[in-house]
MARTOR-807697 format. One line per 8 residues: their letters; for each residue x, y, z of N, C-alpha, C, O. Coordinates in nm, 2 decimals. Example, Ala and Ser with C-alpha at 12.3 -4.5 7.8 and 13.67 -1.06 7.14 Angstrom:
! residues 2
as) 1.32/-0.57/0.78/1.23/-0.45/0.78/1.32/-0.33/0.78/1.42/-0.33/0.85  1.28/-0.22/0.71/1.37/-0.11/0.71/1.29/0.00/0.79/1.34/0.11/0.80
This chain:
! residues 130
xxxxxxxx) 11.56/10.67/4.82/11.46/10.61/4.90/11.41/10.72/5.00/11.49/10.78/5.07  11.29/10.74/5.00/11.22/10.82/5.05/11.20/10.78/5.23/11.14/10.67/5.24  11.23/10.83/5.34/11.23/10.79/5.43/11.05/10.82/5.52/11.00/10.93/5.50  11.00/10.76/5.58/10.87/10.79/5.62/10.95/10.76/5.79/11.03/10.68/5.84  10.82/10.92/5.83/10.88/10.99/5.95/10.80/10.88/6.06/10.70/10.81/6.03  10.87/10.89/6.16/10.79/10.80/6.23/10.78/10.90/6.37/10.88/10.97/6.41  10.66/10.89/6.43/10.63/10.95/6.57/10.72/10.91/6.70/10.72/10.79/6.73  10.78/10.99/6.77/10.86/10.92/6.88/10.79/10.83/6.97/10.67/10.85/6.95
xxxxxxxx) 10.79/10.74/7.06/10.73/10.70/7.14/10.65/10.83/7.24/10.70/10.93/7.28  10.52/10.77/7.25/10.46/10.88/7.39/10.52/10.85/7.48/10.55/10.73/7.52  10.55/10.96/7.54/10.64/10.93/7.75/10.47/10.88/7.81/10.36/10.94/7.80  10.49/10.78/7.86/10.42/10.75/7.94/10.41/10.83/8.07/10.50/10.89/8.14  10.27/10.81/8.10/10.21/10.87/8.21/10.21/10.80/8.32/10.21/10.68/8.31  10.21/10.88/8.48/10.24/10.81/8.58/10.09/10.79/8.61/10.00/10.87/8.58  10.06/10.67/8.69/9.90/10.67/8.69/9.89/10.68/8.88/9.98/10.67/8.96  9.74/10.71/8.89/9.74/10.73/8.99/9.74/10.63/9.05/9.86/10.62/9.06
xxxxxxxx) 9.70/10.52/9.10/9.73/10.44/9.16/9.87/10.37/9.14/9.91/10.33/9.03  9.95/10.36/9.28/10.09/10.33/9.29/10.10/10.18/9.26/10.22/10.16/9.25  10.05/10.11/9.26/10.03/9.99/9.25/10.02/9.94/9.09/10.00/9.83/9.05  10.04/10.04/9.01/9.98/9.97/8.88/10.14/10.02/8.81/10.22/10.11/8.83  10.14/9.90/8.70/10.25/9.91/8.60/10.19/9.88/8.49/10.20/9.76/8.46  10.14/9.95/8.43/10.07/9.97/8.28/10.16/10.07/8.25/10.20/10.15/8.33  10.18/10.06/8.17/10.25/10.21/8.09/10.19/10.27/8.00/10.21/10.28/7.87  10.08/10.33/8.10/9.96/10.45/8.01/10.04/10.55/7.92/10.14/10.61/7.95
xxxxxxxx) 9.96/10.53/7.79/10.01/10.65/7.70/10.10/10.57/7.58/10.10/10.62/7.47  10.19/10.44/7.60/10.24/10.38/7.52/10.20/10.22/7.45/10.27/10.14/7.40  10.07/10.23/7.47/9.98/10.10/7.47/9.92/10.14/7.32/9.92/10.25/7.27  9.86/10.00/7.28/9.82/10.04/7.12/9.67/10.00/7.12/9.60/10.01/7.02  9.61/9.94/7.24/9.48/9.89/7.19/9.40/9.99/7.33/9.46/10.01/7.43  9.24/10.04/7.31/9.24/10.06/7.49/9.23/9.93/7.60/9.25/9.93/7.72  9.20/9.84/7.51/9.18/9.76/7.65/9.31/9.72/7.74/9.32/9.65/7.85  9.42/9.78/7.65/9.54/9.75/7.72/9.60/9.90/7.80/9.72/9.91/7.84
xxxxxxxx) 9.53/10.00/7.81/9.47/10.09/7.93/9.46/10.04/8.06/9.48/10.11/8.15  9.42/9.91/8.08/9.35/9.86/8.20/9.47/9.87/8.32/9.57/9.80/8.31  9.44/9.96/8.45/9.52/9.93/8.54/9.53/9.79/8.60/9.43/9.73/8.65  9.65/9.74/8.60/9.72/9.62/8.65/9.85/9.61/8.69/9.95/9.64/8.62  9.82/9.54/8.86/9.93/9.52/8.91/10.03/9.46/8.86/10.00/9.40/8.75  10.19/9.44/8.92/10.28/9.35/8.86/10.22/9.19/8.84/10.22/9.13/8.73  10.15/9.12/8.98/10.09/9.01/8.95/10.21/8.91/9.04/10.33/8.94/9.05  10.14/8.80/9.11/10.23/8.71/9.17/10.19/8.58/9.11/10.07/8.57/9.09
xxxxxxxx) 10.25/8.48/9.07/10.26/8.38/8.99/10.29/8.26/9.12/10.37/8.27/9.21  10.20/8.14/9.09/10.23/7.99/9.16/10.16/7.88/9.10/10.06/7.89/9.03  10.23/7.77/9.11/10.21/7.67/9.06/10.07/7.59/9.19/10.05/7.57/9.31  10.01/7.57/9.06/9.89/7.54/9.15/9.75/7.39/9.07/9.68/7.38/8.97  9.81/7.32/9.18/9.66/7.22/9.12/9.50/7.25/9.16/9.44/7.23/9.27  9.45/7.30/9.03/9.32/7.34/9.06/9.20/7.26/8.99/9.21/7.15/8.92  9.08/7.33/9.01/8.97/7.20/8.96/8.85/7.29/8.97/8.85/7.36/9.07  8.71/7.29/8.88/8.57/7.35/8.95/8.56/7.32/9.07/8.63/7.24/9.12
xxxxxxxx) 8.47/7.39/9.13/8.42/7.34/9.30/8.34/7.20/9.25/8.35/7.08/9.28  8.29/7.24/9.19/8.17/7.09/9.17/8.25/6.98/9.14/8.18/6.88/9.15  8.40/6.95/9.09/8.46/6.86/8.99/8.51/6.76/9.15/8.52/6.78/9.27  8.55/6.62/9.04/8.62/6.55/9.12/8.79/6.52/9.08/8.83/6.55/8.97  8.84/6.46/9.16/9.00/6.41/9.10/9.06/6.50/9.20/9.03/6.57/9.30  9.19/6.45/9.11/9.33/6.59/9.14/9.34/6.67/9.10/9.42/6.74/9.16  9.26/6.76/8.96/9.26/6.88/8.93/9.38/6.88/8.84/9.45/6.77/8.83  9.40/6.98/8.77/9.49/6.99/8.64/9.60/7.11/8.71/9.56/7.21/8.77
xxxxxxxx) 9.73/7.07/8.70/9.83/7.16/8.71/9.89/7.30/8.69/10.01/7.30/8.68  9.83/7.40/8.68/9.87/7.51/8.58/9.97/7.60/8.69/10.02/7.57/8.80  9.97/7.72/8.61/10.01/7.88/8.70/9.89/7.96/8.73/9.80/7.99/8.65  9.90/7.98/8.86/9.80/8.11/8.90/9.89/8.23/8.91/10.00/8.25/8.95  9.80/8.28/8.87/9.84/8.49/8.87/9.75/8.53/8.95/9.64/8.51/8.92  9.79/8.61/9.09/9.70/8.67/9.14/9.72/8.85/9.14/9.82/8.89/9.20  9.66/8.92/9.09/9.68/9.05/9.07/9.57/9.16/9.11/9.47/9.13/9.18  9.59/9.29/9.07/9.50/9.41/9.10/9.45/9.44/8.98/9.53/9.49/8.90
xxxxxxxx) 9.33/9.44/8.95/9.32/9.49/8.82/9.17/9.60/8.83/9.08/9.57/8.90  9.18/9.71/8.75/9.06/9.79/8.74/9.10/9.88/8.58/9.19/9.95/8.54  8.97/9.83/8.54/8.97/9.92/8.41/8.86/10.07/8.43/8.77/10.11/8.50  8.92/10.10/8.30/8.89/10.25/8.33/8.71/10.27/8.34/8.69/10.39/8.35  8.61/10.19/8.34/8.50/10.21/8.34/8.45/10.15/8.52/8.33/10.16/8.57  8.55/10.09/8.57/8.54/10.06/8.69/8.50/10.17/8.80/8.54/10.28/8.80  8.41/10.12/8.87/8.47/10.24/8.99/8.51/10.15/9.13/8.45/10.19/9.23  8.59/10.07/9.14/8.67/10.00/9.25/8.74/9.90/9.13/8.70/9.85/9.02
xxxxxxxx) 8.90/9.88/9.25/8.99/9.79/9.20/8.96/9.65/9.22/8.91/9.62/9.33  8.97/9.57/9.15/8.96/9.42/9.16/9.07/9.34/9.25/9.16/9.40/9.30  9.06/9.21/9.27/9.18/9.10/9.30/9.14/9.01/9.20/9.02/8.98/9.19  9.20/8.98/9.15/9.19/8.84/9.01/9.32/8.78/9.02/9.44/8.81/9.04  9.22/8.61/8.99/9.32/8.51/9.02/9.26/8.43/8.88/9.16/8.37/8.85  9.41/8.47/8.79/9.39/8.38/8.64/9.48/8.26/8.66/9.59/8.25/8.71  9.37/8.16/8.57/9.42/8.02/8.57/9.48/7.95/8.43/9.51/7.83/8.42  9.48/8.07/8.33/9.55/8.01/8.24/9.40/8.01/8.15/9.28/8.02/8.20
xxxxxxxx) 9.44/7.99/7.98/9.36/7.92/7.91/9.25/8.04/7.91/9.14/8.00/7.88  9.26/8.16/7.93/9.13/8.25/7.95/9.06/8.24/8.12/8.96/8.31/8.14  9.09/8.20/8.21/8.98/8.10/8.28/9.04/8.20/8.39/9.16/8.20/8.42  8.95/8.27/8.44/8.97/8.38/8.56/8.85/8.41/8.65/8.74/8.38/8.62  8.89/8.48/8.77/8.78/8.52/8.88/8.80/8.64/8.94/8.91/8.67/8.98  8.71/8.70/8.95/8.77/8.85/9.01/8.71/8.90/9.11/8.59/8.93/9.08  8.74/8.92/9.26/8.68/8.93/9.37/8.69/9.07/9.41/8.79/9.13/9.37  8.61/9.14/9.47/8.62/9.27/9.50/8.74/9.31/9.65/8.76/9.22/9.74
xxxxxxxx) 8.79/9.42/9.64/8.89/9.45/9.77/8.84/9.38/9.87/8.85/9.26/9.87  8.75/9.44/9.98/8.67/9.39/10.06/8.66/9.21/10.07/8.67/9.16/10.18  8.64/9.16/10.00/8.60/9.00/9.96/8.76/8.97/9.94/8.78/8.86/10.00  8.87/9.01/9.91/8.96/8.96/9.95/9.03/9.02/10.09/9.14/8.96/10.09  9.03/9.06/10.14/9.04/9.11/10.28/8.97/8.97/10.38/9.03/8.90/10.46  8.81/8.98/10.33/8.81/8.88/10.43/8.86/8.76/10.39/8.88/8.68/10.48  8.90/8.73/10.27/8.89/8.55/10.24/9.08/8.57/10.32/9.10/8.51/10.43  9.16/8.65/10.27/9.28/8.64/10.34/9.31/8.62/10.48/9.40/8.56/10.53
xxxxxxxx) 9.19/8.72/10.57/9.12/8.70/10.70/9.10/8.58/10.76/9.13/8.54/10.87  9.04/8.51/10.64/8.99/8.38/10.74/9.07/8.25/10.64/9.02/8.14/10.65  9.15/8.26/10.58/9.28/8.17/10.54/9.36/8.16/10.68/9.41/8.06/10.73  9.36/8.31/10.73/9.47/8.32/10.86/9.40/8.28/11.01/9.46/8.26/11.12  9.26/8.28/10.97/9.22/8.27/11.18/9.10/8.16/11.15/9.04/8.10/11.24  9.07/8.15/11.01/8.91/8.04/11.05/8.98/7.88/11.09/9.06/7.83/11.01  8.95/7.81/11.21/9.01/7.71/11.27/9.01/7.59/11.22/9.09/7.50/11.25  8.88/7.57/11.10/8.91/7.48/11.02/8.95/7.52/10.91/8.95/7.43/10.83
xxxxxxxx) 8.98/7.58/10.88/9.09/7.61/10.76/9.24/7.62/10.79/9.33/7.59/10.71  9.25/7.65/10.87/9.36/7.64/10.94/9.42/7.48/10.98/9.53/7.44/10.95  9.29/7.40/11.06/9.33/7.22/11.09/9.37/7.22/10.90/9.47/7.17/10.85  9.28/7.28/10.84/9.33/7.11/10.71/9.47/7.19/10.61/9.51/7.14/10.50  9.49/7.29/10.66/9.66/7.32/10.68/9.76/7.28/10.74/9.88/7.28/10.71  9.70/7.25/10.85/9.85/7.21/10.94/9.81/7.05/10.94/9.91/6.98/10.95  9.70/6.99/10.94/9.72/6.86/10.93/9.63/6.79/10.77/9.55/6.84/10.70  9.68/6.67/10.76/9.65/6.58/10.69/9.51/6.49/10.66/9.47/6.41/10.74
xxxxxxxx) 9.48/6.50/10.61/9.30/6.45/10.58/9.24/6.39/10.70/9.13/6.42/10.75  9.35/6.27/10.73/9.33/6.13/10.82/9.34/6.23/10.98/9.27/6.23/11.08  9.43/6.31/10.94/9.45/6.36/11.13/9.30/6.46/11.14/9.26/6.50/11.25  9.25/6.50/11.03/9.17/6.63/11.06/9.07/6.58/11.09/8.98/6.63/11.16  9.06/6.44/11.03/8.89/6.35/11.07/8.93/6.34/11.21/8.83/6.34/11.29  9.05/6.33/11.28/9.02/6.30/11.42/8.95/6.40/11.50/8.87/6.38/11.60  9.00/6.57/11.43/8.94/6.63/11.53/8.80/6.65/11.51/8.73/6.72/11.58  8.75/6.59/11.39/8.59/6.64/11.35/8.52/6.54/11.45/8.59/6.48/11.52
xxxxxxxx) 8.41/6.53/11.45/8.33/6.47/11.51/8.21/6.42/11.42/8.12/6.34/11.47  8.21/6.48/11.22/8.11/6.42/11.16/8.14/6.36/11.07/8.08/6.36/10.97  8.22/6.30/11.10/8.36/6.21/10.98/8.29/6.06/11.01/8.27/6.00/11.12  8.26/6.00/10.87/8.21/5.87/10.88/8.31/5.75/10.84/8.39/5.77/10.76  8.29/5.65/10.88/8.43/5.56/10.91/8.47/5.56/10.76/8.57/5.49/10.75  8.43/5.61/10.63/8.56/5.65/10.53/8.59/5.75/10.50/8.62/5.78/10.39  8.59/5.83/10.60/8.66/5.94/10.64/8.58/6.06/10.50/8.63/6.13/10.42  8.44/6.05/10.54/8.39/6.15/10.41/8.35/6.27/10.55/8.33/6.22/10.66
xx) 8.35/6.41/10.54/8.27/6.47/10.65/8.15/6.51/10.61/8.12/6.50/10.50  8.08/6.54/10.70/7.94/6.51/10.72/7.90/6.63/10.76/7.78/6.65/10.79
């Protein structure tokens, strides 16, 4: 039996951005080139902005991602199922910004639907705001 040679693996290349764990050089398609962070994972009930309910259960991945035709890195937060969004550096800077200091976002963190209508002033007696 005739043995057929096979190519060693390529040593992967270190990329420039320290933040990425692709392993350039040993990937088989390009689109799997694309710099991407390790990625942080949470259980999260989500929904469209326009939708109503409780929203459906999944995992979010929030990561760094920039492919090679980019010229800046992304933040993307995938929802599973294909269904993703991708915000530029800048745009996540501020949204993390004002998670941490905008005062209403912060009340309907630390309190409860019923307590945050107390401090609003455009809350109508079923507690919709206004």
């Amino acid at each position: 039996m005739e043995r057929v040679p096979t190519e060693p693996p390529t040593q992967p290349t270190r990329c420039r951005f320290v933040w990425c764990t692709t392993e350039h050089g040993r990937t088989v398609h390009p689109d799997d080139e694309t710099h991407r962070s390790a990625g942080v994972g949470f259980a999260a009930r989500v929904r469209e902005g326009g939708g109503r309910g409780p929203g459906v259960s999944t995992e979010v991945e929030v990561g760094v991602v920039r492919r090679d035709d980019d010229d800046e890195s992304w933040v993307a937060l995938e929802f599973g199922a294909g269904s993703s969004v991708a915000i530029d550096l800048a745009a996540a800077r501020t949204l993390g910004r004002l998670l941490r200091e905008d005062p209403d976002l912060m009340a309907a963190f630390d309190e409860d639907e019923g307590s945050l209508c107390a401090v609003r002033t455009s809350c109508d007696r079923d507690g919709r705001h206004g």
